[in-house]
NUKE-527051 format. One line per 4 residues: number of its first residue (from 1); for each residue y, x, z of C-alpha. Coordinates in nm, 2 decimals, m for minus. Layout:
# residues N
NUM> Y/X/Z ~ ...
END
This chain:
# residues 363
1> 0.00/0.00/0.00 ~ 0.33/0.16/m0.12 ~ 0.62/0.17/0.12 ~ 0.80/m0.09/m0.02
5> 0.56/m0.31/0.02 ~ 0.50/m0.19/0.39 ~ 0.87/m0.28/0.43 ~ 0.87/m0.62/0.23
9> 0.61/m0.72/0.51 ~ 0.75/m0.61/0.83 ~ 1.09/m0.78/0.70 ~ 0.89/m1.11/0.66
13> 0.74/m1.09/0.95 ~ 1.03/m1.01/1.13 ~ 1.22/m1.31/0.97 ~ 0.94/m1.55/1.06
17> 0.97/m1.41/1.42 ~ 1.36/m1.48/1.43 ~ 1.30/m1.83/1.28 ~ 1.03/m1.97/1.55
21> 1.34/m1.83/1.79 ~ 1.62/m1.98/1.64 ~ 1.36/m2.35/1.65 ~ 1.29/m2.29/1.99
25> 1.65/m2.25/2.09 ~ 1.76/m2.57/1.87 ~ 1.49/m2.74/2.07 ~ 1.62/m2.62/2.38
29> 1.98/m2.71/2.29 ~ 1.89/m3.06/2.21 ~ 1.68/m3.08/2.52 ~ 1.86/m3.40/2.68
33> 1.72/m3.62/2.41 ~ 1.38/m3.49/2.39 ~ 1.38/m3.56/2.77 ~ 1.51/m3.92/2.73
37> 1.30/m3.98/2.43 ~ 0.99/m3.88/2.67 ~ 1.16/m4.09/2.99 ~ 1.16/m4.39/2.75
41> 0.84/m4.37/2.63 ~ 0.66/m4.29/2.97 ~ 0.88/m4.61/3.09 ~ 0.77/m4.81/2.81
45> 0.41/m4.76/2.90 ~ 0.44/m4.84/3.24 ~ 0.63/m5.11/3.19 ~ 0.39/m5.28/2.90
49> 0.13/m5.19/3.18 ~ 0.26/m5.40/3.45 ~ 0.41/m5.66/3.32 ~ 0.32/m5.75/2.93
53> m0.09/m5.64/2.96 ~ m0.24/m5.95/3.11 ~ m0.61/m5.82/3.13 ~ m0.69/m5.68/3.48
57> m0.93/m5.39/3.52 ~ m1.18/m5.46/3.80 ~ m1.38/m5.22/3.93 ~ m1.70/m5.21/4.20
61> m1.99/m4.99/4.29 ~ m2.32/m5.05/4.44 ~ m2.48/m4.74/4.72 ~ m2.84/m4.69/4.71
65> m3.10/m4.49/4.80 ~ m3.37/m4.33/4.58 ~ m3.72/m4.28/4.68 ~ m3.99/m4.13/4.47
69> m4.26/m4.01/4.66 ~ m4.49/m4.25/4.84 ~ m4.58/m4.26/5.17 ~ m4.98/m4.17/5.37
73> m5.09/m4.53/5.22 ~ m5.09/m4.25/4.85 ~ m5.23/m3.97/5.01 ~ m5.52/m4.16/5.12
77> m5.58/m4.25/4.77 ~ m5.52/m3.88/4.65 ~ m5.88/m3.80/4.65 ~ m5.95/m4.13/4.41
81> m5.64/m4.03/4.19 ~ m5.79/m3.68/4.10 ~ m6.11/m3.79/4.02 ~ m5.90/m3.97/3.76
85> m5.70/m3.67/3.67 ~ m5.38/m3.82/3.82 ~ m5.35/m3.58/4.05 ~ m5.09/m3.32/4.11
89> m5.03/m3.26/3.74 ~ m4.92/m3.59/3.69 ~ m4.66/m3.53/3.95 ~ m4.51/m3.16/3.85
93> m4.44/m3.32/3.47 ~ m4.29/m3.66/3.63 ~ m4.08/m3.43/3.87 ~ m3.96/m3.21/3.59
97> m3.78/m3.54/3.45 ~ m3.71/m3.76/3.74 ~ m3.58/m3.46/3.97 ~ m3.26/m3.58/4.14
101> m3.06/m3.33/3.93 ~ m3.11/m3.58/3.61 ~ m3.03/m3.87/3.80 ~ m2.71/m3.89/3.63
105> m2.79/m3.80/3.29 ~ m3.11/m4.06/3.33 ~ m2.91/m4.32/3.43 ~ m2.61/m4.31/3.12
109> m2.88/m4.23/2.87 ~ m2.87/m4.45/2.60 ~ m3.22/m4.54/2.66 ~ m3.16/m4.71/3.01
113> m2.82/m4.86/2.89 ~ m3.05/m5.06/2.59 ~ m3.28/m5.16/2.82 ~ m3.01/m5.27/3.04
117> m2.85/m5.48/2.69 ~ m3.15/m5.67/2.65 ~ m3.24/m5.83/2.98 ~ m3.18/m6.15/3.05
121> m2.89/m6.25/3.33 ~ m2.79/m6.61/3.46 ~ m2.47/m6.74/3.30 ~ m2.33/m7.09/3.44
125> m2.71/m7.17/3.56 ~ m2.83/m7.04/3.17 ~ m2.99/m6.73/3.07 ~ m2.85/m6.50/2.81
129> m2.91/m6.12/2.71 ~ m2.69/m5.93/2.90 ~ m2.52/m5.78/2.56 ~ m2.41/m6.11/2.44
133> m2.28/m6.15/2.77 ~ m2.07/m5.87/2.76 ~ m1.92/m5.93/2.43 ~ m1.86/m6.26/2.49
137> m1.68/m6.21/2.86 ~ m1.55/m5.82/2.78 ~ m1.22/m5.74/2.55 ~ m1.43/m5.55/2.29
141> m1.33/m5.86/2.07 ~ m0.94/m5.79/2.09 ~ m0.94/m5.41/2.14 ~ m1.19/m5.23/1.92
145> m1.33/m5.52/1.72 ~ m0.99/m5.69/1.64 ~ m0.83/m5.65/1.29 ~ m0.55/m5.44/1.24
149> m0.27/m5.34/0.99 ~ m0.53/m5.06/0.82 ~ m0.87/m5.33/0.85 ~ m0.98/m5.66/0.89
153> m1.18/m5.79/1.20 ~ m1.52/m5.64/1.28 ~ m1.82/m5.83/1.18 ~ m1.95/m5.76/1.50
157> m1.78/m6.00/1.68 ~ m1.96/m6.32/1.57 ~ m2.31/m6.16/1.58 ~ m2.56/m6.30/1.88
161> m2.89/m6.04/1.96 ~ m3.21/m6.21/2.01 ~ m3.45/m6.08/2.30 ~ m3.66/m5.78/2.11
165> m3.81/m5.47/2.14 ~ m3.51/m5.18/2.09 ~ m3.76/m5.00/1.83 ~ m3.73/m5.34/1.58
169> m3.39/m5.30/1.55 ~ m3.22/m5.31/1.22 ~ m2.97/m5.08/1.13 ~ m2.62/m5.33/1.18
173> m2.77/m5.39/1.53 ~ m2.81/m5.04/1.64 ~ m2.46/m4.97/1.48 ~ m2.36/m5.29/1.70
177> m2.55/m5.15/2.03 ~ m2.37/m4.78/1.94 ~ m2.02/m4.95/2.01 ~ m2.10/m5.13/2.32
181> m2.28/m4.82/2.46 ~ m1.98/m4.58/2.41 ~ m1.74/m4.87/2.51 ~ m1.94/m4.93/2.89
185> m2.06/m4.55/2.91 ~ m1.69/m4.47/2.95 ~ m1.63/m4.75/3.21 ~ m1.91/m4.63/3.40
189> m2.03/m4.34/3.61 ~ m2.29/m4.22/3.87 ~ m2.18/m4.01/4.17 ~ m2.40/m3.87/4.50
193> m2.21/m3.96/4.80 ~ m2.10/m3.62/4.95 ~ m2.29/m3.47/5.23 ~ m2.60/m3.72/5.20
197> m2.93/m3.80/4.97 ~ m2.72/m4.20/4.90 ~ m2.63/m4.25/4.51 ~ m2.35/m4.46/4.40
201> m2.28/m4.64/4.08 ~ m1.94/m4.77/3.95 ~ m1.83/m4.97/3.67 ~ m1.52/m5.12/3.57
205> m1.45/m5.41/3.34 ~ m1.16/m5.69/3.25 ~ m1.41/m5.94/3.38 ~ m1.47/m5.91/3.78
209> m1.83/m6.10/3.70 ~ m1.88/m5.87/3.43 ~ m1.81/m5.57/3.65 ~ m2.06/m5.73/3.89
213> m2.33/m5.83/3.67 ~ m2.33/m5.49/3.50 ~ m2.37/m5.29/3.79 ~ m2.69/m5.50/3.93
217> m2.83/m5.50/3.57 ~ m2.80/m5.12/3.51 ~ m2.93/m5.03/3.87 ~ m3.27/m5.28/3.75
221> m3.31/m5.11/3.42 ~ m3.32/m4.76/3.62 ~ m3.56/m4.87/3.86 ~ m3.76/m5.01/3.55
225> m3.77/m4.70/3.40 ~ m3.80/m4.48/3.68 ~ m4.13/m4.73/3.78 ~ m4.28/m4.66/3.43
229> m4.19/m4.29/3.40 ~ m4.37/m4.24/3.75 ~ m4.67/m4.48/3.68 ~ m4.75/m4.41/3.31
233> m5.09/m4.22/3.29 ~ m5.18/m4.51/3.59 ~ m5.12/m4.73/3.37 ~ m5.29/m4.61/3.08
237> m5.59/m4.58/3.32 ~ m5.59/m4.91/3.42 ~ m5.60/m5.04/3.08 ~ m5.89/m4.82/3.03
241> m6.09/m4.92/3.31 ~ m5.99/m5.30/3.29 ~ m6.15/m5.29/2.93 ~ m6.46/m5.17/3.11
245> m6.47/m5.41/3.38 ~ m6.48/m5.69/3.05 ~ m6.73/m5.53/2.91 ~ m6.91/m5.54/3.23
249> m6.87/m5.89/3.26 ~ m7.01/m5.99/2.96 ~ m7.31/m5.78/3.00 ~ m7.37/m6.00/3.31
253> m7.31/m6.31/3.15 ~ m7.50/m6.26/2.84 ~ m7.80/m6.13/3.07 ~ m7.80/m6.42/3.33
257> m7.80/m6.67/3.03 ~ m8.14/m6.48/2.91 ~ m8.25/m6.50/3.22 ~ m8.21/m6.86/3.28
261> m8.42/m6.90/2.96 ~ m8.69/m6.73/3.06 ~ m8.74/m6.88/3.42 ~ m8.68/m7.21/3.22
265> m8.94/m7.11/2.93 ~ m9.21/m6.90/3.16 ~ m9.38/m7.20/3.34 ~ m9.47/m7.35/2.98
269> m9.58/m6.98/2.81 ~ m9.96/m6.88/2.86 ~ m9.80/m6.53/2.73 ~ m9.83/m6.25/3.01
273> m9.57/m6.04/2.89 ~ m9.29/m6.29/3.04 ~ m9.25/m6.24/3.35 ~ m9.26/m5.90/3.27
277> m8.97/m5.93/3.08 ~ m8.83/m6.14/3.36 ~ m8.84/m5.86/3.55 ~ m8.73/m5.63/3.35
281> m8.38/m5.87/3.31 ~ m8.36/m5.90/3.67 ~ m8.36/m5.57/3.72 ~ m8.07/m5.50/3.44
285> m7.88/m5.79/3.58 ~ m7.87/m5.57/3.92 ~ m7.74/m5.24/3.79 ~ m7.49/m5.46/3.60
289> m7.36/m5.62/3.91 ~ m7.34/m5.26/4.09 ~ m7.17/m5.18/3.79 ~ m6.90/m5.44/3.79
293> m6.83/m5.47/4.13 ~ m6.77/m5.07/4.15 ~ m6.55/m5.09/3.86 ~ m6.40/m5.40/4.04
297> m6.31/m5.15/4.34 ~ m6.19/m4.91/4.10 ~ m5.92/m5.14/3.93 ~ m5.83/m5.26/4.28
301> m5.74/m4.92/4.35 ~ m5.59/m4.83/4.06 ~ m5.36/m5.13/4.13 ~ m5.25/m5.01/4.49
305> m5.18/m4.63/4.34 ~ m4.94/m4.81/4.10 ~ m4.78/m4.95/4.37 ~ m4.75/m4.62/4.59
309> m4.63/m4.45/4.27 ~ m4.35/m4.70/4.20 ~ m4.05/m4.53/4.30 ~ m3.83/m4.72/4.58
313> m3.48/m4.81/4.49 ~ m3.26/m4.92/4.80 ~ m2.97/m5.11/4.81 ~ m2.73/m5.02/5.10
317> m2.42/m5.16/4.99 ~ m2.45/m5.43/4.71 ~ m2.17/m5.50/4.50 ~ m1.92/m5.75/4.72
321> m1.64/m5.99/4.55 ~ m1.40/m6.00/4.52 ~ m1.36/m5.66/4.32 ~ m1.12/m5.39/4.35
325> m0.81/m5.45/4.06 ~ m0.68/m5.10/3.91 ~ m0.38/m5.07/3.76 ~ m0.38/m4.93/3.42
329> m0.16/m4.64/3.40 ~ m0.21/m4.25/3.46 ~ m0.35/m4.13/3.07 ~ m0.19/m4.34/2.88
333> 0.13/m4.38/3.03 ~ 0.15/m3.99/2.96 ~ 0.02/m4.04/2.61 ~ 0.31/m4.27/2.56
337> 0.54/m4.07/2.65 ~ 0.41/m3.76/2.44 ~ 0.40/m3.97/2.13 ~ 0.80/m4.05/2.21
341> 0.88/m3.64/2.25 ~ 0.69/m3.55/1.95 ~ 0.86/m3.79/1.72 ~ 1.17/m3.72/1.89
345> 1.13/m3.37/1.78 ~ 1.02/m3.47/1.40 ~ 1.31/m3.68/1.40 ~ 1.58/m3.41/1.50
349> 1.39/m3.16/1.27 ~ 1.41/m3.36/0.98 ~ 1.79/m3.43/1.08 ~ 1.87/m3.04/1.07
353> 1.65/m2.97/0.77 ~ 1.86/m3.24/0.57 ~ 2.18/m3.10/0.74 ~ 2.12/m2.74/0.63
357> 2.02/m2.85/0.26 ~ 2.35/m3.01/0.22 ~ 2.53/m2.73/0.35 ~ 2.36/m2.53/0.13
361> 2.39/m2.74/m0.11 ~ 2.81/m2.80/m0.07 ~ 2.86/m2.39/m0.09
END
């Protein structure tokens, strides 16, 4: 790079230096209305909070405790729940995921909160999915799904969900679900209460039955999915072993009907080889009933291990009415006001750009 060049650089450098200055020192000499543009928009805010935005914010919280480990009614069925192979290993891979460290991130997944949508809740003494609840009774309809200068009304808004499995989903539904999710995940949040093993939940919402009904329903789809998580391979056994038990029972059955033929036919048959066979039923029918009624024992116990398994949620504080009100102000009252001391600074920088043309301009 020749000197010239070298020089031609530092001198525009150096110019574009001196300019951000000379900016910074126009902004600082017009600093009383960038502070009134800012005072007027913070005051605007606050003012279109309190007085002009009709819809309350109410907030509540429910306090539980979370138990997952059973008592000495499990450990007394330990030694059945090995032989099983539901033993210990079951437990290290279910406390890898239910630790208390992913209590939190369990309980906003969107897994729990879809689970949550699609129970049912009692609405003026009727039932309705809890997602058509909350779009009905929410202000998703006149904040994110209303119409605007830039698009028309959401679709959304007129849609009603039908009680189904979340994997049958179509694709407008999940889209749906996607908006209500992010819309409650950011009015909701999970906290330990300091110093103890007690969890809290909190939600708020424009609707103080809402707020209510949300918190109740979220805490039951954790609970649901904590009692499956924990009782899975239980369950999976059960199925197996209740299969068996049918099958067991209609051995029995189809043996004491050919029994009861036989005794009926035997009195009337010169042939010796029936009450042989007789015998030979009799004694099936015997190992069949040891059969059943041991795999009777086993489901029986397989049904008391899912019940030591399931996980026990505790509700020390419920939530109460009437519900906290918040105020809406804090974030964007201060975004307000930004927005007013950035286009007051557009403003007076346009003003001096079209002042300094014309000067120009006039010499």
């Amino acid at each position: 790079m020749s000197n010239i060049e070298q020089k031609e650089e530092q001198v525009s450098t150096k110019e574009f230096i001196l300019s951000v200055i000379k900016y910074f020192s126009f902004l600082g000499k017009n600093w009383q209305i960038l502070l009134i543009a800012l005072l007027i928009g913070t005051s605007y805010d606050a003012f279109k909070n309190t007085f002009l935005d009709k819809d309350d914010v109410y907030s509540g919280q429910i306090t539980f405790h979370l138990e997952l480990e059973g008592g000495g009614a499990q450990n007394q069925l330990g030694g059945f729940a090995s032989a099983f192979g539901l033993g210990g290993g079951m437990q290290q891979q279910a406390g890898s995921l239910l630790a208390s460290t992913n209590f939190e991130a369990i309980v906003m997944s969107g897994n729990v909160f879809h689970n949550a949508f699609m129970e049912e809740v009692m609405v003026n003494g009727k039932k309705e999915l809890f997602v058509n609840y909350y779009i009905d009774s929410s202000n998703i309809k006149t904040k994110e799904w209303a119409g605007n200068l830039f698009r028309g009304p959401s679709p959304y808004a007129d849609y009603r969900f039908k009680k189904k499995k979340i994997s049958e989903f179509t694709p407008f539904e999940n889209s749906m679900l996607a908006e209500v999710y992010a819309k409650l995940y950011a009015d909701s949040r999970v906290e330990p209460e300091e110093g103890t093993s007690l969890i809290n939940i909190y939600a708020t919402t424009t609707n103080e039955m809402l707020t209510k009904t949300w918190i109740e329903t979220l805490i039951h789809a954790t609970e649901e999915f904590y009692k499956n998580m924990k009782t899975k391979k239980t369950r999976q056994m059960l199925v197996m072993q209740e299969q068996r038990l049918d099958s067991l029972a209609y051995e029995m059955k189809h043996n004491d009907k050919r029994i009861a033929r036989l005794t009926f036919d035997n009195p009337n048959v010169v042939d010796p080889s029936g009450p042989m066979r007789q015998q030979q039923l009799t004694r099936d029918n015997t190992y069949l009933s040891n059969q059943y009624y041991t795999q009777l024992a086993n489901v029986e116990s397989l049904n008391r291990l899912i019940i030591e398994q399931t996980p026990i949620f505790t509700v020390l504080e419920p939530v109460r009415l009437p519900l906290e009100i918040v105020k809406k102000t804090g974030i964007s009252t201060r975004l307000s006001g930004l927005i007013a001391l950035f286009a007051a600074i557009f403003i007076i920088s346009i003003r001096k750009t079209y002042l300094d043309v014309m000067a120009d301009y006039g010499n």
